[in-house]
KEKOL-983921 format. One record per residue: residue in one letter; residue number from 1; x, y, z of N, C-alpha, C in turn. Coordinates in steps of 0.05 Angstrom, whole numbers. Example, Ala and Ser with C-alpha at 12.3 -4.5 7.8 and 13.67 -1.06 7.14 Angstrom:
BEGIN
   ropa   rolo      nc1      nc2      nc3     cac1     cac2     cac3      cc1      cc2      cc3
      A      1      264     -114      156      246      -90      156      264      -66      156
      S      2      257      -45      142      273      -21      143      258        1      157
This chain:
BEGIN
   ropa   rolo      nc1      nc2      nc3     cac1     cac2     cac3      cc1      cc2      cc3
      X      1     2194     3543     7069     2221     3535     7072     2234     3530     7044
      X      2     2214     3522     7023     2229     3511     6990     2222     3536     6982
      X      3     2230     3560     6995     2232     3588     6978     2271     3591     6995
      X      4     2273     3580     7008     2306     3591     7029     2322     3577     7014
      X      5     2316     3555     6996     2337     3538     6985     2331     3551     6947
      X      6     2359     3566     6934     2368     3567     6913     2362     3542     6886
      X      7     2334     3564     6876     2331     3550     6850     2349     3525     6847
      X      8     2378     3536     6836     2405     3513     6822     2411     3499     6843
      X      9     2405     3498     6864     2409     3471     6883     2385     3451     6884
      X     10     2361     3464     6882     2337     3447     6895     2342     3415     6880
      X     11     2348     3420     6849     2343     3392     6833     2370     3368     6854
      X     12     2395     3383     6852     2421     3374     6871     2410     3358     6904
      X     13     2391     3377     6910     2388     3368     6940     2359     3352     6931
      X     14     2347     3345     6915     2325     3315     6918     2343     3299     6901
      X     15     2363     3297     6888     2381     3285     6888     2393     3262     6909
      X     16     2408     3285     6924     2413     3273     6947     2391     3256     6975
      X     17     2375     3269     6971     2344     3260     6978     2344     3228     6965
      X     18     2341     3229     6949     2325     3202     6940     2351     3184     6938
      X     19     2380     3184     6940     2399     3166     6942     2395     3168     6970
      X     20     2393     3188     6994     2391     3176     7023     2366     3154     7023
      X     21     2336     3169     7017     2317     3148     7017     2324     3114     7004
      X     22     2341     3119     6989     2350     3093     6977     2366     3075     6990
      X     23     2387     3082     7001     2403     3073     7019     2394     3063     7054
      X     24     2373     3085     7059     2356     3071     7092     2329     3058     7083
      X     25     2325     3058     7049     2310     3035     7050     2320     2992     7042
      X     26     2339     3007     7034     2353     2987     7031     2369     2966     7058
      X     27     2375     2982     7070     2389     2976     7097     2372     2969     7109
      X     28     2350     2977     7116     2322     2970     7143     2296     2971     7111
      X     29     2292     2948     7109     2265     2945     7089     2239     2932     7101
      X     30     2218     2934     7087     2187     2937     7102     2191     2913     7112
      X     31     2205     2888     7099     2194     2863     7105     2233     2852     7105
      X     32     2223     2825     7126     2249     2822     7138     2257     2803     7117
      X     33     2244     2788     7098     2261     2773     7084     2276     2789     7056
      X     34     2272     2812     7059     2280     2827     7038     2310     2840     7043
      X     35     2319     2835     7072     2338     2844     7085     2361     2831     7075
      X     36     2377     2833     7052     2406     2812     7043     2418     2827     7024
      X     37     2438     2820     7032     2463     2832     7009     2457     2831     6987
      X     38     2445     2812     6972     2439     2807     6941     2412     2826     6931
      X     39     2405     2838     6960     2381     2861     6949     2391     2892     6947
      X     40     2412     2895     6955     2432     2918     6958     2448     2927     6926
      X     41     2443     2944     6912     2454     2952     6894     2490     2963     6904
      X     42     2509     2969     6892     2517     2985     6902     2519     3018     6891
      X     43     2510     3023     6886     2499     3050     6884     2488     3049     6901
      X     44     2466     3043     6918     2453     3043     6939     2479     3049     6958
      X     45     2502     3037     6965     2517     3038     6985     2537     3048     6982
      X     46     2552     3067     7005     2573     3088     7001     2595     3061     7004
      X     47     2620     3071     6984     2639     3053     6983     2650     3042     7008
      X     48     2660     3055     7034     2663     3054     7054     2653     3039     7069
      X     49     2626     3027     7057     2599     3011     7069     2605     2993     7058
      X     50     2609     2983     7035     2611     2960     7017     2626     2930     7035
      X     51     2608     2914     7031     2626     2881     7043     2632     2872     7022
      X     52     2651     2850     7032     2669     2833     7007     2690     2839     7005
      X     53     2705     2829     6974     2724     2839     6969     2740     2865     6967
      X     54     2762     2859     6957     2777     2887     6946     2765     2901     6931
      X     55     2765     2943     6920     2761     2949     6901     2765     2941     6876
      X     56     2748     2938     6852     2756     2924     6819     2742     2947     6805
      X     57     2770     2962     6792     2758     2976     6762     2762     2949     6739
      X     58     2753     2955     6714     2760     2939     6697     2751     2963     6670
      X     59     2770     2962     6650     2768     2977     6630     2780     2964     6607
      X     60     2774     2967     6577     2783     2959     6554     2798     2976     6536
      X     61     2816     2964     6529     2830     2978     6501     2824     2957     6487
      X     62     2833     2973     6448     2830     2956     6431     2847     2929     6436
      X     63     2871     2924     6440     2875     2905     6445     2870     2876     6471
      X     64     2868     2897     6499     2850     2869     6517     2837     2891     6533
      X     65     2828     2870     6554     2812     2876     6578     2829     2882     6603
      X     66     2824     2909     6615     2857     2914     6641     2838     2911     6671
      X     67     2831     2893     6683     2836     2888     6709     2849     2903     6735
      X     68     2841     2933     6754     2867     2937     6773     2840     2929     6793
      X     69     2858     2916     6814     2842     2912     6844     2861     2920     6859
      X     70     2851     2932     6877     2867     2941     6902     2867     2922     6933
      X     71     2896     2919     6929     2892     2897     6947     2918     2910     6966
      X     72     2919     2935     6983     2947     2947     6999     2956     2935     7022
      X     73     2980     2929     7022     2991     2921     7045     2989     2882     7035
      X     74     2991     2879     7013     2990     2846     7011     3013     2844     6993
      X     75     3023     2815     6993     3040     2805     6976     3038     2793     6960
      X     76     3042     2790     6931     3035     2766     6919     3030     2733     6923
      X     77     3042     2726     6944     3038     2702     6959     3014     2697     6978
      X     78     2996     2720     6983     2970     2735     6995     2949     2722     6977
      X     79     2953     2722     6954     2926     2721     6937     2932     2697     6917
      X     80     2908     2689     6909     2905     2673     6883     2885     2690     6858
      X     81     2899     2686     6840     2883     2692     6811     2876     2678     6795
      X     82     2848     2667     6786     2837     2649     6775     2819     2652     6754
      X     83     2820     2641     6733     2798     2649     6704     2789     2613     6698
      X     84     2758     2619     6701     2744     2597     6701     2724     2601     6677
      X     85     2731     2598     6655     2709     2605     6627     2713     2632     6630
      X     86     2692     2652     6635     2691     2680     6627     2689     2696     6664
      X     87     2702     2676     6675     2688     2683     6719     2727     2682     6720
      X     88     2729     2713     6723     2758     2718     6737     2752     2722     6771
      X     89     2770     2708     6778     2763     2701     6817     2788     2707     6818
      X     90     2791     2726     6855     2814     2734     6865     2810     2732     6891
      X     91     2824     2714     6900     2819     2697     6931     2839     2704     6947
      X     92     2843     2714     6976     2869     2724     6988     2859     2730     7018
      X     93     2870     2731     7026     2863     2735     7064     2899     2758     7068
      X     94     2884     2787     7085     2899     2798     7095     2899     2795     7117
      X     95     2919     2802     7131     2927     2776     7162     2938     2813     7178
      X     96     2923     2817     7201     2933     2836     7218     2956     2839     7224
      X     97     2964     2858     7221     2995     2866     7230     2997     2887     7254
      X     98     2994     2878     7274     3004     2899     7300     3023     2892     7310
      X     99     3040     2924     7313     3059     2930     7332     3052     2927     7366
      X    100     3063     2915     7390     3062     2905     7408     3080     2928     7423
      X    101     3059     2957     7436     3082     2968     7442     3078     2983     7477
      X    102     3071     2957     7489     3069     2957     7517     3044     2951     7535
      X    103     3040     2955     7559     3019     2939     7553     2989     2958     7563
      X    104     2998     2984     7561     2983     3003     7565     2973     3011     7540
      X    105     2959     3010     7519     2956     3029     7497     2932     3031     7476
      X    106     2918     3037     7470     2901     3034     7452     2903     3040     7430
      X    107     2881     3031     7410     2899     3031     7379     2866     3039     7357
      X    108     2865     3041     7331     2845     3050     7324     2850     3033     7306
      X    109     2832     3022     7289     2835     2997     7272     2802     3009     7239
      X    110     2824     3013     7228     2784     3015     7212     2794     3000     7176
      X    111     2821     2985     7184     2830     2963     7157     2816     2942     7165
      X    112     2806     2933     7130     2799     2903     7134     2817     2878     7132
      X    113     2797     2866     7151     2826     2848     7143     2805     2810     7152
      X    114     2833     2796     7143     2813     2764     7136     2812     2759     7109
      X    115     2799     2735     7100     2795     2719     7080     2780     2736     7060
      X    116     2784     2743     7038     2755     2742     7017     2764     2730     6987
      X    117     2740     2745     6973     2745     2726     6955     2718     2743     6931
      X    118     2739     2750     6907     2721     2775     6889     2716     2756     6863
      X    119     2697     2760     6850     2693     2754     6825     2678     2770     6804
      X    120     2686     2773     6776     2679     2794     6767     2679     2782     6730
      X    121     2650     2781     6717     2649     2757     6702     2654     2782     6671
      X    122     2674     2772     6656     2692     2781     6630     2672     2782     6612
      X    123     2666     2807     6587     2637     2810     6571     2654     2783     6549
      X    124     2674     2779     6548     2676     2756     6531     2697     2745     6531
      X    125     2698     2716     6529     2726     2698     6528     2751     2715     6515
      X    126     2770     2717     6526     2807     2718     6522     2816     2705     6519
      X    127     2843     2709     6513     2860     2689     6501     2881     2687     6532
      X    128     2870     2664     6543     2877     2647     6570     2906     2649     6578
      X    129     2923     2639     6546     2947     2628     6548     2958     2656     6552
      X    130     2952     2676     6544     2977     2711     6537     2968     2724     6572
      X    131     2954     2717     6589     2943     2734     6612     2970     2737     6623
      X    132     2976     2764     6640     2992     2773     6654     2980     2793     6668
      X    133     2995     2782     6698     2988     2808     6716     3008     2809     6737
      X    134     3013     2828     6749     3033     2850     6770     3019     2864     6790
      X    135     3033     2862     6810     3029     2877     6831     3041     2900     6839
      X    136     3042     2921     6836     3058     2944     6847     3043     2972     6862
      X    137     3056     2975     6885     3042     2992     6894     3016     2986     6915
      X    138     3016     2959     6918     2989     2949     6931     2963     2954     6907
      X    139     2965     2955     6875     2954     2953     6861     2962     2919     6840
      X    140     2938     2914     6843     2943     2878     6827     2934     2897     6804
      X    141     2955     2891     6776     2940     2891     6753     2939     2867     6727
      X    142     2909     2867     6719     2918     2834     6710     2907     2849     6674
      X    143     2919     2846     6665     2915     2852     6633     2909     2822     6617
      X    144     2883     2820     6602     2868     2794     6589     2865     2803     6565
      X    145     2882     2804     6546     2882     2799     6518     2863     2793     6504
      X    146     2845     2806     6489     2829     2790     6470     2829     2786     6450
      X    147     2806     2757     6441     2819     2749     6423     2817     2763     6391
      X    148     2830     2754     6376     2837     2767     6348     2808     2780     6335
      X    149     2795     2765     6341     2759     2773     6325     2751     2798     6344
      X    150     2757     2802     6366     2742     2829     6376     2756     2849     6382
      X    151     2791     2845     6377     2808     2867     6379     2791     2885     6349
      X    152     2794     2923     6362     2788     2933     6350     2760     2939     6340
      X    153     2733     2925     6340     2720     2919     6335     2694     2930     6349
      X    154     2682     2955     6343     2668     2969     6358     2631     2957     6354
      X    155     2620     2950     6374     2592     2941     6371     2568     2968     6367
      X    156     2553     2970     6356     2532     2992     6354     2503     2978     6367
      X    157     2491     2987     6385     2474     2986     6396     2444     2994     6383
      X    158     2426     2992     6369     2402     3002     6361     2380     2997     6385
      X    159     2380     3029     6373     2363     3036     6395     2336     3042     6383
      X    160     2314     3031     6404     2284     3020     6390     2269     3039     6392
C-alpha cells in the first residue's frame, strides 16, 4: 500500500498522522487523571475545538505591544479590560440573541455564547498610563506601549 501513496506526500501524510495521533491521545488518555484541559496543548486542538475565551493574536512593533481579540457581535459595554503587573485579562459574557419567529421552527446554533474570561501574560512591563484600545468591527484592539528602554531594541539569542 506505501508504494500507491506519492514519494512528495508520504512525509505530508505522517505529518498529518502524528497531529491526529496527538489530538485522540490527548482527548481519551491511558489514565483518567491525565484527562484536563491544562494537559491539552493547543496545537494538539483544532481551533474550532478550543474552550475559553475569544481568539488573541498579539504582535510587536518597535514602538509597543498590539493586542486584537475577537470578540463579534459584542459591545464595548460587553467586556472589561484589565492589566494586573504583566497579566492582561479580558472578561465579557455574550448573551443570545434570538429572533422569536413562531412557534413552529427550528434553528441551528453553533455561536458561543455566556461568560468568559481570557488572559494572556505581556513578555514585559508597559507603560500603563499611554494603553489604548478600540473596538471595530467585532475586533477589540488594545495597543500597550513600551517602555522607553525596549523600544527598538532587538535581543540576540546564543545559541549553545
Amino acid at each position: 500500500m506505501a508504494t500507491l501513496v506519492p514519494e512528495k506526500w508520504r512525509e505530508a501524510l505522517e505529518h498529518v498522522q502524528d497531529k491526529v495521533g496527538t489530538l485522540l491521545n490527548n482527548l481519551v488518555p491511558a489514565k483518567k487523571e491525565e484527562r484536563t484541559l491544562e494537559n491539552m496543548t493547543a496545537d494538539a486542538i483544532p481551533a474550532f475545538m478550543q474552550r475559553g475565551g475569544p481568539l488573541v493574536d498579539m504582535h510587536e512593533t518597535a514602538e509597543e505591544l498590539v493586542v486584537r481579540v475577537e470578540v463579534p457581535g459584542m459591545k464595548k459595554e460587553d467586556f472589561t479590560v484589565e492589566l494586573v503587573d504583566r497579566r492582561l485579562t479580558i472578561r465579557g459574557e455574550k448573551k443570545v440573541v434570538r429572533e422569536e419567529k413562531g412557534a413552529s421552527g427550528g434553528f441551528l446554533s453553533e455561536c458561543r455564547y455566556g461568560s468568559f474570561s481570557r488572559s494572556v501574560l505581556l513578555p514585559y512591563p508597559v507603560e500603563e498610563d499611554k494603553i489604548r484600545a478600540d473596538l471595530e468591527h467585532g475586533v477589540l484592539t488594545i495597543r500597550l506601549p513600551k517602555p522607553e528602554q525596549q523600544r527598538g531594541t532587538g535581543h540576540r539569542i546564543p545559541i549553545s
